[in-house]
HTML snippet that shows the backbone in 3Dmol.js (N, CA, C, O; Angstrom):
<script src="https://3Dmol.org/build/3Dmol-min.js"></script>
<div id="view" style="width:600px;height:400px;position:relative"></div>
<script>
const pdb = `
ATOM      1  N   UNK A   1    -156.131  53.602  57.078  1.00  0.00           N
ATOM      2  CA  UNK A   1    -157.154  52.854  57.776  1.00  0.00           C
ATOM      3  C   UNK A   1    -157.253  53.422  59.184  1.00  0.00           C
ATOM      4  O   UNK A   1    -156.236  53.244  59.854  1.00  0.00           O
ATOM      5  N   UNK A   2    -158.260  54.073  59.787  1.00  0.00           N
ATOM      6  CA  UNK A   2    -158.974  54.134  61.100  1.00  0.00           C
ATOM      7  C   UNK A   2    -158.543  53.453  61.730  1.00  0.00           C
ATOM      8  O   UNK A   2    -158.278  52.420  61.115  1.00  0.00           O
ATOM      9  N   UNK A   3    -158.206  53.407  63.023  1.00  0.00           N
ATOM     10  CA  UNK A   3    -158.122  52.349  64.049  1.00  0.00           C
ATOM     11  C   UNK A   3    -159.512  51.792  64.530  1.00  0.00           C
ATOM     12  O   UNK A   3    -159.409  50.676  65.038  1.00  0.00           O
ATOM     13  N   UNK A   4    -160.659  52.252  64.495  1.00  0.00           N
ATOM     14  CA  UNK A   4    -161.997  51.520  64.809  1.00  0.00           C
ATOM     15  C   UNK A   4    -161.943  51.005  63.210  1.00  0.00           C
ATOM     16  O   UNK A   4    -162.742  50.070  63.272  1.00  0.00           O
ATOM     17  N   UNK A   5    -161.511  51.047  61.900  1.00  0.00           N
ATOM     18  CA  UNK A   5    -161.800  50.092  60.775  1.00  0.00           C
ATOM     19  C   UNK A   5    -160.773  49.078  60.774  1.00  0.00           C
ATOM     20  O   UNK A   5    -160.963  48.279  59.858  1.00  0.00           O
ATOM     21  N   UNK A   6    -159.651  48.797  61.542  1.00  0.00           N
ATOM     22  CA  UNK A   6    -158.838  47.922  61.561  1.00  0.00           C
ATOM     23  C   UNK A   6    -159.205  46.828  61.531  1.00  0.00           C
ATOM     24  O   UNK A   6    -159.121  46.339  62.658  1.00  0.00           O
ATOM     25  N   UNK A   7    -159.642  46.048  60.704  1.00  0.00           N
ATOM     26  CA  UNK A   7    -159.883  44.612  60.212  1.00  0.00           C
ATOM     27  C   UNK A   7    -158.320  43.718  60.526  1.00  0.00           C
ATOM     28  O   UNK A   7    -157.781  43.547  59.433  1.00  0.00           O
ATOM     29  N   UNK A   8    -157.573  43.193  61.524  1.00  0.00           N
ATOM     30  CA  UNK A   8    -156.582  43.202  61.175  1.00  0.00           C
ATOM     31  C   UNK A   8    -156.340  42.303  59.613  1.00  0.00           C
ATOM     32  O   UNK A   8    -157.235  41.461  59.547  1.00  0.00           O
ATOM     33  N   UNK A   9    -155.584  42.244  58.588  1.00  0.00           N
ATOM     34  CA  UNK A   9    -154.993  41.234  57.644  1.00  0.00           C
ATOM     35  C   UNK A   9    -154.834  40.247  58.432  1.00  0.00           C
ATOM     36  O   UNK A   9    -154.874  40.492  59.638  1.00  0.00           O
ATOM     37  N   UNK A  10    -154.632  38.992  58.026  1.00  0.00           N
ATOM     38  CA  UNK A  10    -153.797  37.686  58.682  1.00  0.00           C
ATOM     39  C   UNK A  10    -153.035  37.419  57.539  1.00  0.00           C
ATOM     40  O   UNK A  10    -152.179  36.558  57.747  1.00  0.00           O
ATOM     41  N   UNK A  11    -153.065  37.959  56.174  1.00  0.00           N
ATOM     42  CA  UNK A  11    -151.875  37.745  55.357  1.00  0.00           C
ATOM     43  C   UNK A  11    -151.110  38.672  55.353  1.00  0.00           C
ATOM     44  O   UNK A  11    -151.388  39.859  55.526  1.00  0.00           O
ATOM     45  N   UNK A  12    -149.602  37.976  55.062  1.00  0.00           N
ATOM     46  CA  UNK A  12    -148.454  38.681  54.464  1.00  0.00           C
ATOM     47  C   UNK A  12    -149.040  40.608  53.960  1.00  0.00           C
ATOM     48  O   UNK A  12    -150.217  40.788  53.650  1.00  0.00           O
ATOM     49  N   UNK A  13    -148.512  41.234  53.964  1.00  0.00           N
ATOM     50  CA  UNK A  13    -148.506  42.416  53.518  1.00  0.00           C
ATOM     51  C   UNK A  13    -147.270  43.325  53.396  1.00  0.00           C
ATOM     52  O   UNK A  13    -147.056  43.932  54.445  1.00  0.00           O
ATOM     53  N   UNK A  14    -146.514  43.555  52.538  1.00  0.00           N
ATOM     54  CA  UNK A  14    -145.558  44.126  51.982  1.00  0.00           C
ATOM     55  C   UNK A  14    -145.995  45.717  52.148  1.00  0.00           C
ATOM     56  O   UNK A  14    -146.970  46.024  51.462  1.00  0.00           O
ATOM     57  N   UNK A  15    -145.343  46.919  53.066  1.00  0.00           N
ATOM     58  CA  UNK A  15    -145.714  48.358  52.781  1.00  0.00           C
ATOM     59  C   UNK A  15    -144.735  48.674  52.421  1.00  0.00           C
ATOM     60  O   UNK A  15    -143.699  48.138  52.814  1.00  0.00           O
ATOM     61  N   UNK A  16    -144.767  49.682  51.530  1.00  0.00           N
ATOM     62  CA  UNK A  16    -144.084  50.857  50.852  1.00  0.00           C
ATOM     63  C   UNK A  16    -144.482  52.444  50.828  1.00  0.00           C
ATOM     64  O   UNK A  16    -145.619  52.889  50.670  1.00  0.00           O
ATOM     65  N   UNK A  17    -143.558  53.019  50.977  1.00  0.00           N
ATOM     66  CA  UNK A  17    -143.562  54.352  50.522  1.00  0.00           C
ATOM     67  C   UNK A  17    -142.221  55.087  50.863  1.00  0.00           C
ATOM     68  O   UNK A  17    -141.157  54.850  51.435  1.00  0.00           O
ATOM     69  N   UNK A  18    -142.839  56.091  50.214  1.00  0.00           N
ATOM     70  CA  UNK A  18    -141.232  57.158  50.018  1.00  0.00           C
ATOM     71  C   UNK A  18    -141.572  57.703  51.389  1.00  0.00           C
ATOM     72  O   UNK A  18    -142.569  57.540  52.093  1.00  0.00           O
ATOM     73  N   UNK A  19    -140.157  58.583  51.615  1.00  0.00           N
ATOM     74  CA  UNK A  19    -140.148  59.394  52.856  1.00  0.00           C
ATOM     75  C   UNK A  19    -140.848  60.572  52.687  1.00  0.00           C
ATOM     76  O   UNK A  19    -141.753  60.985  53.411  1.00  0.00           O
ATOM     77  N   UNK A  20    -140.333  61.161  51.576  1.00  0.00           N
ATOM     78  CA  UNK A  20    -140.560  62.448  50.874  1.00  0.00           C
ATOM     79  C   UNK A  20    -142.246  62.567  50.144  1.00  0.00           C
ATOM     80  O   UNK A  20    -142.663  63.594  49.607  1.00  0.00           O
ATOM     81  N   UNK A  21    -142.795  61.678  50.239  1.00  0.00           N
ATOM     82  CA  UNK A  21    -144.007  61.400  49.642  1.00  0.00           C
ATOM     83  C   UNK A  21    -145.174  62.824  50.771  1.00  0.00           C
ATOM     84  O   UNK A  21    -145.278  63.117  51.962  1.00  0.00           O
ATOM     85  N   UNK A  22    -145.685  63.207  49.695  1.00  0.00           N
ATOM     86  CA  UNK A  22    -146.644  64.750  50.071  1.00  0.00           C
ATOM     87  C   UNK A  22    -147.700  64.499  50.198  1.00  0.00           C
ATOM     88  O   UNK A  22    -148.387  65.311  50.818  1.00  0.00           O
ATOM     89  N   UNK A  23    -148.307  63.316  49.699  1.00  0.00           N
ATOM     90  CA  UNK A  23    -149.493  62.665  49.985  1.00  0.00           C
ATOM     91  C   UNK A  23    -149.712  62.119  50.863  1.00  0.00           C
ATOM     92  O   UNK A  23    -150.608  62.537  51.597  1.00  0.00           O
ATOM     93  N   UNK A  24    -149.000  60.944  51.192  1.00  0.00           N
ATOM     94  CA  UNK A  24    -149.271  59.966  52.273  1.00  0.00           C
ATOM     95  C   UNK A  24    -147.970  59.883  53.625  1.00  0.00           C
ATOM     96  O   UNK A  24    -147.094  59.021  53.688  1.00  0.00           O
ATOM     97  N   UNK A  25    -148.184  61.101  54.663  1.00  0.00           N
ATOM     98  CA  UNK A  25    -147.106  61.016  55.656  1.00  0.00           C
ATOM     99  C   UNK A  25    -146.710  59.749  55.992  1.00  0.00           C
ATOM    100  O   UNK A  25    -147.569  58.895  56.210  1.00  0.00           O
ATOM    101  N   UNK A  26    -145.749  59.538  56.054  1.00  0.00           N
ATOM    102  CA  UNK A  26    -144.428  58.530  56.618  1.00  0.00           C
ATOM    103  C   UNK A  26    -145.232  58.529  57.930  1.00  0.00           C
ATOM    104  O   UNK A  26    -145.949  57.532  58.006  1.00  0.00           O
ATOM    105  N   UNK A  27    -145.298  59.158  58.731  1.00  0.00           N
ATOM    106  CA  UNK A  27    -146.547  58.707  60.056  1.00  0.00           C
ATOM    107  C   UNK A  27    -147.566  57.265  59.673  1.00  0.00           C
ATOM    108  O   UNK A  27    -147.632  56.270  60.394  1.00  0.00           O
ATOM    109  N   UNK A  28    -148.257  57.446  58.457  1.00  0.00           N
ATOM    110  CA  UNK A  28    -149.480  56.832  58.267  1.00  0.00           C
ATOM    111  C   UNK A  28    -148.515  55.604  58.059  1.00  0.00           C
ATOM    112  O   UNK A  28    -148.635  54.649  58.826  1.00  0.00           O
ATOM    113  N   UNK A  29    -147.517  55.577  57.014  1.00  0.00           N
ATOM    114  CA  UNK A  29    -146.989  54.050  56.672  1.00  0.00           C
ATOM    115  C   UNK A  29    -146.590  53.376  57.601  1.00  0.00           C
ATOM    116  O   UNK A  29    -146.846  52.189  57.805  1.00  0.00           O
ATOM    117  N   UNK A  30    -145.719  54.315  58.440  1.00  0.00           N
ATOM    118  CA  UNK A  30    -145.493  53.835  59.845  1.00  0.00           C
ATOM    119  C   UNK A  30    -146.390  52.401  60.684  1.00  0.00           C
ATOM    120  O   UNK A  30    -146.261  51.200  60.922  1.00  0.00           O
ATOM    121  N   UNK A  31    -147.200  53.398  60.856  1.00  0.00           N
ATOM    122  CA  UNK A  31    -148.260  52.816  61.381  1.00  0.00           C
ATOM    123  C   UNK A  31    -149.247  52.105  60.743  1.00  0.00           C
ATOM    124  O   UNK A  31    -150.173  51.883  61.524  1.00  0.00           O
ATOM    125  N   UNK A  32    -149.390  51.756  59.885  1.00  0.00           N
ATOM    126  CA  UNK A  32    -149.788  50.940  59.154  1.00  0.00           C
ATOM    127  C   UNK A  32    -149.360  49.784  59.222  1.00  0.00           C
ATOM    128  O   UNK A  32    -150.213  48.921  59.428  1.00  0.00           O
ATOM    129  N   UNK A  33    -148.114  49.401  59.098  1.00  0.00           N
ATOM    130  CA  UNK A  33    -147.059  48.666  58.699  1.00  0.00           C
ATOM    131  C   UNK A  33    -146.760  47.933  60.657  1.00  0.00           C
ATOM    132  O   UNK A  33    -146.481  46.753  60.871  1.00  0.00           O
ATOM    133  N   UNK A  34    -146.896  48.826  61.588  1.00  0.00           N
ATOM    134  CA  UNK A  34    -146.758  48.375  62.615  1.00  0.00           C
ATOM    135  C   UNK A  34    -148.231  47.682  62.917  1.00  0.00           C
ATOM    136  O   UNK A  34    -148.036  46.467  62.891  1.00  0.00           O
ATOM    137  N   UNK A  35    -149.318  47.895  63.132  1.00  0.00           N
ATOM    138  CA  UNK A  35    -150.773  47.764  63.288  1.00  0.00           C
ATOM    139  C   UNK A  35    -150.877  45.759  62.556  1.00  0.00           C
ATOM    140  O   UNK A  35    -151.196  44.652  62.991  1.00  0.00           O
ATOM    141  N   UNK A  36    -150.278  46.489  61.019  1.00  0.00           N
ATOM    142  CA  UNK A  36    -150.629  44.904  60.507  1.00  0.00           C
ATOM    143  C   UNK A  36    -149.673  43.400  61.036  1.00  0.00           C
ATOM    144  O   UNK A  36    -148.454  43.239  60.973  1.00  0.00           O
ATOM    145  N   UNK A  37    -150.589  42.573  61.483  1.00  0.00           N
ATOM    146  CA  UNK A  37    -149.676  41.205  61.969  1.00  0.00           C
ATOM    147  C   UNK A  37    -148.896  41.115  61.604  1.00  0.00           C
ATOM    148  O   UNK A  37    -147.832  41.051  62.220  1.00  0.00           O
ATOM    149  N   UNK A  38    -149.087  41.051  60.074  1.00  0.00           N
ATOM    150  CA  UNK A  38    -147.989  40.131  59.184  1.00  0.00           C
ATOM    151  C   UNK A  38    -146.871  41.173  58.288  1.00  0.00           C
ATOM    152  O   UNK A  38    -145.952  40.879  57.523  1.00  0.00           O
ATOM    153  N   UNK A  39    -147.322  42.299  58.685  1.00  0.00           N
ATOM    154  CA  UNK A  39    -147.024  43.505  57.799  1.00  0.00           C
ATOM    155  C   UNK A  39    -145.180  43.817  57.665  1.00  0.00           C
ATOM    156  O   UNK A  39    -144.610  44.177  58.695  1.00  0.00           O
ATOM    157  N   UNK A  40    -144.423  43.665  56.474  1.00  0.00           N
ATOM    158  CA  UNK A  40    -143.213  44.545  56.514  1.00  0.00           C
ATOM    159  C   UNK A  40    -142.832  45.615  56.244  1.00  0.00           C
ATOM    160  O   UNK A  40    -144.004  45.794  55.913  1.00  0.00           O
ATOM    161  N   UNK A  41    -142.328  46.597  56.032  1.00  0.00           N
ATOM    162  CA  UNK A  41    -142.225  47.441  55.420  1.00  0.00           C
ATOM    163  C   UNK A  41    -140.709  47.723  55.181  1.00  0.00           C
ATOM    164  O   UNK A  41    -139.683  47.635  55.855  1.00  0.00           O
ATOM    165  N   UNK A  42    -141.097  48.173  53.672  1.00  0.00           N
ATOM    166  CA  UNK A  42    -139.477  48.604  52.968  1.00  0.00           C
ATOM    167  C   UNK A  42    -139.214  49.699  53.164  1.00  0.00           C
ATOM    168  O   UNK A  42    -139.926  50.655  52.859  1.00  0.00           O
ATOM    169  N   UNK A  43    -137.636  49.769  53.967  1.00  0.00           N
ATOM    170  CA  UNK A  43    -137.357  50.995  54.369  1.00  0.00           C
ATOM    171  C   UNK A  43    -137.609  52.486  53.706  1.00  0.00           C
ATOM    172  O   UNK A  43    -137.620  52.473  52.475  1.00  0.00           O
ATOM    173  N   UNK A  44    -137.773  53.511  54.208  1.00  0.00           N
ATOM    174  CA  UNK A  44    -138.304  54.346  53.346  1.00  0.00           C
ATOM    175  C   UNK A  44    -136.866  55.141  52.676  1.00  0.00           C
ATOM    176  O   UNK A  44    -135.783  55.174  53.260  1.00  0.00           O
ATOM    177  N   UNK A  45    -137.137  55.737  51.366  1.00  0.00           N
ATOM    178  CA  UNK A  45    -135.531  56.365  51.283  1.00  0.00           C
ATOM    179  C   UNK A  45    -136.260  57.910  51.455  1.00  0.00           C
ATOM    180  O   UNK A  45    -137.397  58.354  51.293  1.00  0.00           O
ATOM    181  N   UNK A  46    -134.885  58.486  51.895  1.00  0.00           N
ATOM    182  CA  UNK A  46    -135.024  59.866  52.047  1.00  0.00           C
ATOM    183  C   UNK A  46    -135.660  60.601  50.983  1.00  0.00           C
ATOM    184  O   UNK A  46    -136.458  61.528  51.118  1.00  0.00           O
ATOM    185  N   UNK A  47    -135.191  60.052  49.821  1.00  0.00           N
ATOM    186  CA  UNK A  47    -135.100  61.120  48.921  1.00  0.00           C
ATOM    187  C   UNK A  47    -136.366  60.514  47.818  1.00  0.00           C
ATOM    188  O   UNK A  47    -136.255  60.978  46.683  1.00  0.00           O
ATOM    189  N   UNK A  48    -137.436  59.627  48.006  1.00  0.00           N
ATOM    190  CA  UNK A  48    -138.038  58.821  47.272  1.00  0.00           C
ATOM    191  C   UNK A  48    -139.724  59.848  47.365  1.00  0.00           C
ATOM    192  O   UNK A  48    -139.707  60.683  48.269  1.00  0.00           O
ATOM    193  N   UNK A  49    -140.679  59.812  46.756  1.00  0.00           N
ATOM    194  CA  UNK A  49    -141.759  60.843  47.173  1.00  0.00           C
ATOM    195  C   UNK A  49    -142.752  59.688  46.660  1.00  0.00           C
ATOM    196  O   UNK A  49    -142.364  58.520  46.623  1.00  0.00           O
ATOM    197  N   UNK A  50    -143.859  60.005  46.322  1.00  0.00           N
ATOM    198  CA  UNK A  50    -145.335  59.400  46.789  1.00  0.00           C
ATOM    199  C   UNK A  50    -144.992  58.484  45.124  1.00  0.00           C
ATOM    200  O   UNK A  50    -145.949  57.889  44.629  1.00  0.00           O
ATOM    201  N   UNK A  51    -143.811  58.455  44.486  1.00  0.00           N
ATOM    202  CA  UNK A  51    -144.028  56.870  43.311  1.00  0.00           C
ATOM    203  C   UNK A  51    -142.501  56.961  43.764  1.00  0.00           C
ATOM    204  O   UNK A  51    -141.637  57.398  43.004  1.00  0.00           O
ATOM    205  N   UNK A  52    -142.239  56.530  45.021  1.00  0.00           N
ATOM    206  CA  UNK A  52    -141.047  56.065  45.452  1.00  0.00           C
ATOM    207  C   UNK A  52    -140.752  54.201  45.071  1.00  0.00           C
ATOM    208  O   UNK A  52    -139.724  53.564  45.304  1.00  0.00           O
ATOM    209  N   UNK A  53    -141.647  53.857  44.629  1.00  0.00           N
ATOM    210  CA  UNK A  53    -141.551  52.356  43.956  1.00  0.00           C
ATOM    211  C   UNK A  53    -141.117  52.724  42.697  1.00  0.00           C
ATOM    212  O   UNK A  53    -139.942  52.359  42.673  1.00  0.00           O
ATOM    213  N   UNK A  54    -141.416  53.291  41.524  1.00  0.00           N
ATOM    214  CA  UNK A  54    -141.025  53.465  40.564  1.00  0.00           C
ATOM    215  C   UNK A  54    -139.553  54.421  40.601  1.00  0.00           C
ATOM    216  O   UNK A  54    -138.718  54.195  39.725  1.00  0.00           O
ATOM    217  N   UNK A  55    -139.328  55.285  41.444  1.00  0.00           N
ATOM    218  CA  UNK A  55    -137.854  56.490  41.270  1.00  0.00           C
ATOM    219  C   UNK A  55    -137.225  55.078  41.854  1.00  0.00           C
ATOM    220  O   UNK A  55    -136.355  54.670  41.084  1.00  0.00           O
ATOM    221  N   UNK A  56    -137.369  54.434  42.708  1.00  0.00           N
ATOM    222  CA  UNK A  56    -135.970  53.296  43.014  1.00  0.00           C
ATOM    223  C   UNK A  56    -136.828  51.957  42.602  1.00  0.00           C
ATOM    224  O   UNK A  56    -137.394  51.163  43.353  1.00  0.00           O
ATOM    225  N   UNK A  57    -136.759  51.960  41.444  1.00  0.00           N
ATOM    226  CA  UNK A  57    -137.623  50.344  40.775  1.00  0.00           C
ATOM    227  C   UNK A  57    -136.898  49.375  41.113  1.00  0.00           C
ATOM    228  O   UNK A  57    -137.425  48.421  41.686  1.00  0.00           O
ATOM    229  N   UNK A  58    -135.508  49.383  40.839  1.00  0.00           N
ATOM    230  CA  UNK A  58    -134.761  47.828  40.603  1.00  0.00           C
ATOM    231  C   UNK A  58    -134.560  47.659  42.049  1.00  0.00           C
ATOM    232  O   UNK A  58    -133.978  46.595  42.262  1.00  0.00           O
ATOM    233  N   UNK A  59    -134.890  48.472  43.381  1.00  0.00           N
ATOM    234  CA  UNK A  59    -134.391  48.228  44.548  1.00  0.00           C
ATOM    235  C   UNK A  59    -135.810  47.577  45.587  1.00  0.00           C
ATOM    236  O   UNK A  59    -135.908  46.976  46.657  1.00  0.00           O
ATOM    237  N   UNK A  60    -136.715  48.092  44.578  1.00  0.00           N
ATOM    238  CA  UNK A  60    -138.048  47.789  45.704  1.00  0.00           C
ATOM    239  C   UNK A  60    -138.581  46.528  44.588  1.00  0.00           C
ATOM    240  O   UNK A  60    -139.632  45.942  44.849  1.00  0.00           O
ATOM    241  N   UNK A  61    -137.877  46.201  43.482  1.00  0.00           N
ATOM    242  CA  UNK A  61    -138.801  45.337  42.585  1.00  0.00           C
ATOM    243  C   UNK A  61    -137.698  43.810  43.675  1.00  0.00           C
ATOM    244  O   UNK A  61    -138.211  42.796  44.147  1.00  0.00           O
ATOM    245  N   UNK A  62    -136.579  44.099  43.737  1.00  0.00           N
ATOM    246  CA  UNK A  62    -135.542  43.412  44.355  1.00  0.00           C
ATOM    247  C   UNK A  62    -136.376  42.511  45.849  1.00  0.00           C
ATOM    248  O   UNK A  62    -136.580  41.308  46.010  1.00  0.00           O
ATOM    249  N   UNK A  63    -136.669  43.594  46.664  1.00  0.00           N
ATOM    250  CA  UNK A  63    -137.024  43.534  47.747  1.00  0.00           C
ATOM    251  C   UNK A  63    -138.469  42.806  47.925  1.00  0.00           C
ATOM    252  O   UNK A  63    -138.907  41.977  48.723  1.00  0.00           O
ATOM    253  N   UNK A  64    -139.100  43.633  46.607  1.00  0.00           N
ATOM    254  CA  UNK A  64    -140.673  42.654  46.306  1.00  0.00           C
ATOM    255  C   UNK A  64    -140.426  41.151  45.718  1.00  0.00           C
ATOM    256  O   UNK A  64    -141.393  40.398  45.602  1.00  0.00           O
ATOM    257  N   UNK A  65    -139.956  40.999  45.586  1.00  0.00           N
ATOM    258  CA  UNK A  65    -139.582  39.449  44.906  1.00  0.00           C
ATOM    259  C   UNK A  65    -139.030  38.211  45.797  1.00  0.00           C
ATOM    260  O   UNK A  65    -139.303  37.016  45.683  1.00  0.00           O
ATOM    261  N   UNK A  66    -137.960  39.022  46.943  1.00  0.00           N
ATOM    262  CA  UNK A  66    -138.033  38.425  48.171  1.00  0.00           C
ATOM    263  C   UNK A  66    -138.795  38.170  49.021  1.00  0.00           C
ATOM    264  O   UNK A  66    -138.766  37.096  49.623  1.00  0.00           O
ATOM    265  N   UNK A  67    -139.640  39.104  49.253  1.00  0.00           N
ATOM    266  CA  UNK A  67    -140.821  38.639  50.047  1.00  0.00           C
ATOM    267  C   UNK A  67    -142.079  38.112  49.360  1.00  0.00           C
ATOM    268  O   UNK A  67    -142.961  37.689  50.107  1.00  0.00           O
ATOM    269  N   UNK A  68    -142.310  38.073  47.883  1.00  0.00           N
ATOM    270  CA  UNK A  68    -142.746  37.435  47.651  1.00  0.00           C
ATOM    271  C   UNK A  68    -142.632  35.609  47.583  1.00  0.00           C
ATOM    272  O   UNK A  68    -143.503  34.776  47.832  1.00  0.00           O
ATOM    273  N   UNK A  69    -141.505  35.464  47.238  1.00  0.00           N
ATOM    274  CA  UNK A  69    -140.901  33.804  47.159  1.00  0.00           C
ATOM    275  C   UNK A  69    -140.822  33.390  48.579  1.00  0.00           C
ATOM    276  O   UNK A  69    -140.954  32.188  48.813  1.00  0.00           O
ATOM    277  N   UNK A  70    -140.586  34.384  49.769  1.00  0.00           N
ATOM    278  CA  UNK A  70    -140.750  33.672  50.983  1.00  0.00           C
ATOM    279  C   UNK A  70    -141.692  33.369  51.859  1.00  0.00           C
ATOM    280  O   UNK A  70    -141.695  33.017  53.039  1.00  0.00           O
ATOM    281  N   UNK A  71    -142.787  33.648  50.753  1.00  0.00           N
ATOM    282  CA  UNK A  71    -144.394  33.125  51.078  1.00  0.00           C
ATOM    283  C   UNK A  71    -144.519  31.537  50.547  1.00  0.00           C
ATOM    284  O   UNK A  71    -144.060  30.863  49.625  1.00  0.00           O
ATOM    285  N   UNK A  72    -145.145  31.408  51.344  1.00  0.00           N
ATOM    286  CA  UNK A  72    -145.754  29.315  51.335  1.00  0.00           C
ATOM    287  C   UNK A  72    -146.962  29.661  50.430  1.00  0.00           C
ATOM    288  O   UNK A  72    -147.841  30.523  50.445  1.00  0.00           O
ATOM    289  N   UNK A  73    -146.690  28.812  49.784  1.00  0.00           N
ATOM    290  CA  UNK A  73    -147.987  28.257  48.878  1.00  0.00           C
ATOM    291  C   UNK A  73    -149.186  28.053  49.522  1.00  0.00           C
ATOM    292  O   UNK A  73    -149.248  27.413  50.572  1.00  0.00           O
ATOM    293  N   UNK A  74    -150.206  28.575  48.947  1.00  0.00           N
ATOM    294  CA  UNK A  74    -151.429  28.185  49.895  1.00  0.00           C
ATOM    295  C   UNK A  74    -152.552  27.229  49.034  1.00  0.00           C
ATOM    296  O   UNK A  74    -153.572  26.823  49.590  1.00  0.00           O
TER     297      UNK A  74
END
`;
const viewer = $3Dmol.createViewer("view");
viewer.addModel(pdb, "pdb");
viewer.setStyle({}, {cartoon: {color: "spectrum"}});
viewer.zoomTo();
viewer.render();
</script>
């Protein structure tokens, strides 16, 4: 996202990505993840690339499930 398209979110937003990912620089998630209000982001692993959710599943499915349940009902 552009910084002149920055709509900010006002919801929750969970980011991910690998470090190693060739597509989408660790710069962009970065900042992404800082930009959004509500935004967290799961640490990146070194060794994880652009389906770094799927090479460490049980660790980011772990992490997604926490931040999912520690959302309020709306």
């Amino acid at each position: 996202m552009a910084p002149q398209e920055d709509r900010a979110s006002t919801r929750p937003v969970l980011v991910a990505n690998g470090e190693s990912d060739r597509m989408v620089p660790s710069e962009n998630t970065l900042d992404l993840a800082a930009r959004l209000p509500r935004g967290e982001l799961v640490p990146l692993d070194p060794d994880a690339g652009h389906g770094g959710i799927f090479q460490y599943h049980d660790e980011f499915v772990t992490r997604a499930r926490a931040f999912l349940e520690a959302q309020p009902d709306d």
